[in-house]
N, C-alpha and C positions, 0 to 999 in steps of 0.2 A: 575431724571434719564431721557435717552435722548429717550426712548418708547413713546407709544401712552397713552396720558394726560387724555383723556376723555372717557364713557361709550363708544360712539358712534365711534370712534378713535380706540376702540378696538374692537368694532365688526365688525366695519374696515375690520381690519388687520385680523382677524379671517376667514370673510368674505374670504380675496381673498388668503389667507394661503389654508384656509380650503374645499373650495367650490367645489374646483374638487374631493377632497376625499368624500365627500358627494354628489356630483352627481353621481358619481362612484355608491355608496352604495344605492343608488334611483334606481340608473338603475338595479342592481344587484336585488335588493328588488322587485321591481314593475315592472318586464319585458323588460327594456330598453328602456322606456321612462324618461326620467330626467322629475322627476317631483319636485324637492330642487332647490329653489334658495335662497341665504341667511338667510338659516337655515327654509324654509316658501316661499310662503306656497305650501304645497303637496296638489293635487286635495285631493277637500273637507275636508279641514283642514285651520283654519285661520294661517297668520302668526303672527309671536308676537308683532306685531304694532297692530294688529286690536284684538290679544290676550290683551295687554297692556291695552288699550282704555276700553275693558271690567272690566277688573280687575279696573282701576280708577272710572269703575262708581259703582264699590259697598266698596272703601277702596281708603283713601289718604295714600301720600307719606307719608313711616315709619310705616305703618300697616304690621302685617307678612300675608303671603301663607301658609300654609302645601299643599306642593306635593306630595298627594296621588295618584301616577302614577307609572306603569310600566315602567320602561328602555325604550328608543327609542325616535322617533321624538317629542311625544306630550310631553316628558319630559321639553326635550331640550328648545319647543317653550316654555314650560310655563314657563322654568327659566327665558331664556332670555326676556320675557314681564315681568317677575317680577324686573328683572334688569332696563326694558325700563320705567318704571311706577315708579319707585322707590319706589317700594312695596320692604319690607326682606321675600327675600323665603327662605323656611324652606324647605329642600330638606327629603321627606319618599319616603315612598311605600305604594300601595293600604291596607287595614287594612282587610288584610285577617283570617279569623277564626282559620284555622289549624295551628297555629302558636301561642300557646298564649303567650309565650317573645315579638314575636313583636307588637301582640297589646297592651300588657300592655306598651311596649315603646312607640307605637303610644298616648297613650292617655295620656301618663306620659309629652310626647311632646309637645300634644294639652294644657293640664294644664299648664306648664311653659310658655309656649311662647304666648298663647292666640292670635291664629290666628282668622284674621278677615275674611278670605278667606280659603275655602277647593277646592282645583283645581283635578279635576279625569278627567276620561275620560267616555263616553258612557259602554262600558264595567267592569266600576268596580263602577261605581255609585253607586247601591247597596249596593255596602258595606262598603259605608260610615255609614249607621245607628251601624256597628261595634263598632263602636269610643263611640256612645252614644251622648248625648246630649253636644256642645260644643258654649258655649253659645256667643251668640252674631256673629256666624258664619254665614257666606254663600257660599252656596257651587256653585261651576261654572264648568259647562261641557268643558271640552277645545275643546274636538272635533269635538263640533256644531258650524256651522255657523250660526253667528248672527252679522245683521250689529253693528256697534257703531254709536251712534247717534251723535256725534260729531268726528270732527275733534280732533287729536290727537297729539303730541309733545313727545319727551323723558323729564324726570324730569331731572335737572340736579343735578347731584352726585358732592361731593367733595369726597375726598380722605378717609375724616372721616366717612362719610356717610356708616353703613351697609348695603351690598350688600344680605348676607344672614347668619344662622344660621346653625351652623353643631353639630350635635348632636352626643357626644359616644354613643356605641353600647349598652347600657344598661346590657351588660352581668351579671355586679358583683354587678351593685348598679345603683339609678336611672340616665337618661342619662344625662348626663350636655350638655348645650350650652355653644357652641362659637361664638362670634358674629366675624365673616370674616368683614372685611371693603373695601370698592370700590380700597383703595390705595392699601392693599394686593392682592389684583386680579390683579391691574395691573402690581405692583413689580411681583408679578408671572407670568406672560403675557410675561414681556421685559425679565426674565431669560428664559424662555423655548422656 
């Protein structure tokens, strides 16, 4: 198809499609200073290059994320460093108590997928201990700034390569994965 070929090629195009609607939304949010530039970074928030770098120095390409995060920028960056890194992000939500569907999904999730990475933010840290013990995991703040000790690159994706994992909702039975692949994101990229 005649769209953008590559990870980077689409975040491109997302980049300059996108960036005024999300300065827009910086400015609205945070008083009218455009604090977004390609999606990262917002004062005191890395962006997903130096997100990315993080995430490879505790998991290689083809290890999963659970994004245990609320809706909003630090989503965004940690998907997209999971994409940059060629880490499979596993897209949740923080593993809240009042809710016990969703944690029993949360951890039905954790089981299946055996993420090597738990991505939160400063504010829902806490309740990661929710989930229980998930072995072999490590968990990373997104919203601390922490240099990376090295220099950093995107991994490169083929088309086959899983970009991430989408889980049903768990309503009626436990939730199944799907694994998404880099070439589906971008078939949906060049339609939309």
């Amino acid at each position: 198809f005649g769209g953008p070929q590559t990870i980077e090629e689409i975040v491109a195009k997302v980049d300059a499609v996108d960036l005024e609607r999300v300065r827009a939304a910086g400015k609205s949010l945070l008083g009218g200073t455009p604090t977004v530039t390609a999606l990262g970074p917002v004062k005191g928030m890395p962006g997903y290059d130096d997100l990315a770098a993080r995430l490879r120095a505790h998991a290689d390409a083809g290890d999963r994320a659970m994004l245990l995060l609320p809706s909003g920028l630090d989503y965004v960056t940690g998907f997209f460093a999971c994409l940059y890194a060629g880490i499979i992000a596993v897209p949740a939500y923080p593993a809240e108590t009042g809710n016990a569907q969703h944690l029993a999904r949360l951890k039905a999730m954790a089981d299946d997928c055996a993420p090597r990475l738990l991505l939160t933010d400063a504010a829902h840290q806490g309740l990661i201990a929710n989930l229980g013990a998930v072995e072999g995991a490590t968990t990373l703040i997104v919203d601390q700034e922490t240099a990376a000790d090295e220099a950093f690159g995107p991994v490169a994706a083929t088309s086959a390569d899983i970009a991430f994992l989408q889980y049903t909702s768990g309503s009626t039975a436990t939730p199944k994965g799907v694994m998404v692949s880099h070439g589906s994101l971008m078939a949906n990229q060049v339609l939309i």
